[in-house]
C-alpha angles and dihedrals in degrees: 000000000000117000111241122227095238116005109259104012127095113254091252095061101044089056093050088056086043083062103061105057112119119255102250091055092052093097091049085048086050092063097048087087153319089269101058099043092054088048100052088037088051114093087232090068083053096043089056096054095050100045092046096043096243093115114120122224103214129177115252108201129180095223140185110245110244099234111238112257101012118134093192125034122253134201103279133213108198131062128184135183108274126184133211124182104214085210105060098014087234114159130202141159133222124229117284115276104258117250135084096285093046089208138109116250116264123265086003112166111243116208139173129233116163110304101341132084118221114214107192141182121322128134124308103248101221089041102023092215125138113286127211090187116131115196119187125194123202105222094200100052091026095229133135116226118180114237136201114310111249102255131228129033114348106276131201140182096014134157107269134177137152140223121220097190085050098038090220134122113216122200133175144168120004111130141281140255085273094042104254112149108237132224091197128107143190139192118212112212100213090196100044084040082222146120132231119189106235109207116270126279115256080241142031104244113184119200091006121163118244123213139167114227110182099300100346132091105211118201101196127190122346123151122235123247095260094061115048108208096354091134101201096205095218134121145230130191130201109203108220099199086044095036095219147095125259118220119284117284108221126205089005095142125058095220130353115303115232100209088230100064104042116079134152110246141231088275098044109259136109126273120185134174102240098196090187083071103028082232136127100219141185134239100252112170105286091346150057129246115204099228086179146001106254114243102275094205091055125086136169083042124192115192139198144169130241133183090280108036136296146330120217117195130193165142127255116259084229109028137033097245121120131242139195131201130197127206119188105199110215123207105245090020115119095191126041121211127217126238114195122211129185130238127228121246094243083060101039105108135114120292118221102167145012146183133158125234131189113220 
């Protein structure tokens, strides 16, 4: 006799009560038995929570270990994966990446595609050179795998972004290990485990942001070798149906675009801080619409969006805690308003990257 999911109940509608578990108690649901951890590791199970509304968008964060027993912060050397769901304020960690050093590379880009995180590039954190590792972690069964190395000259602080219907990360520009910006560019099949070289930007463009707009990976900002820090504020776009790049944009960005705080949103557009104007805005034609002040006690600030509106991280002006702040973007609301939550001390590290994920 088949075992039933849960003892009395049709398959369908087990499922349907499987489905709503929470997030943070998926792993705890995951023990009960074989069964259900084949069912909530199935894509069907996904499937289900999309479809029905019941999937959480939580906060995935490359974050420095808070040491035990440490009153003040030190300079730490390992980071791991930590995740934080904007609706409940709930916080939890995944297992430590394998290898000898057990933490995430330093100022690694984090991105989403389906129900994987991809973990690429950084700096090794014993060496600090330039690292071409990808680790990828499986959300559902919570395990790392390694996945192909990044190919070509080490390469840091690049424009990076990932595609959930294509299952692919693409990356381009950021500098070499002699500091040269690149024009060149990859895309990185998850499912293939493979690269594929993309053609060459029209500019080098060192420490760019690296969005995904629709069908379009946008490389915004960047500055050339030959001039450290002058942010040029223009954009280029790969088309991913056509496989190719559209002409420059020029004078696209108000001001220089720092990578950590412009994201696309829940509903598809561009956010960016504009610190000229202490402001988070939005992408609005040729302008840009303040949709919130930006909190005026937070610096070093990493944002991301979520499925209702945006994250803000932080540090204190006048401290190193951490913060974090919450905006809910409501549909016929000009203006946003922040909440502010505090972390707790086991997740109070740094924050080097971010990126939000539904599951």
């Amino acid at each position: 006799m088949e075992a039933e999911l849960i003892p009395g109940l049709p398959e369908v509608m087990a499922m349907e009560c499987l489905a709503r578990v929470p997030i943070v108690n998926l792993g705890a649901a995951r023990a009960v038995s074989k069964l259900w951890k084949s069912s909530i590791e199935s894509a069907p199970f996904q499937d289900l929570r999309k479809s029905t509304g019941l999937a959480d968008s939580v906060v995935a964060v490359s974050q420095a270990q808070v040491p035990e027993n440490e009153t003040v912060h030190p300079s730490p050397s390992v980071y791991r994966l930590s995740f934080f769901d904007p609706a409940t304020g709930a916080w939890s960690c995944a297992p430590p990446v394998p290898g000898g050093h057990r933490s995430l590379p330093r100022f690694c880009q984090i991105v989403s595609v389906g129900c994987e995180l991809v973990v690429v590039g950084g700096w090794n954190s014993l060496t600090w050179a330039a690292s071409d590792e990808v680790h990828i972690f499986d959300l559902a069964s919570k395990a790392w795998r390694a996945g192909a190395p990044m190919p070509g000259t080490g390469r840091s602080f690049f424009a990076c972004a990932g595609s959930t219907e294509r299952r692919m990360v693409f990356v381009a520009g950021g500098h070499d290990e002699r500091k040269n910006a690149l024009r060149s560019a990859l895309a990185y099949d998850v499912a293939a485990d493979a690269w594929v070289r993309l053609p060459d930007m029209a500019q080098a463009r060192d420490e760019c942001c690296g969005v995904l707009v629709r069908d379009a990976f946008q490389v915004l900002d960047g500055y050339p070798t030959e001039a450290p820090a002058q942010f040029m504020r223009s954009v280029e776009s790969f088309d991913v149906n056509a496989w190719r790049w559209g002409p420059v944009e020029e004078e696209k960005l108000e001001e220089a675009v720092c990578p950590r705080t412009c994201v696309v949103g829940g509903d598809g557009r561009l956010y960016m801080c504009l610190k000229s104007r202490g402001v988070a805005a939005l992408k609005e034609g040729e302008g840009w619409q303040t949709v919130a002040e930006l909190p005026d006690d937070v610096v070093a600030l990493q944002m991301v969006a979520w499925e209702r509106g945006l994250v803000v991280l932080g540090s204190g002006n006048k401290s190193r805690s951490q913060f974090i702040y919450v905006l809910d973007l409501k549909a016929g609301k000009k203006m946003g308003k922040w909440r502010r939550l505090e972390l707790p001390r086991e997740f109070s590290g740094h924050v080097q990257a971010a990126c939000t994920f539904r599951i």
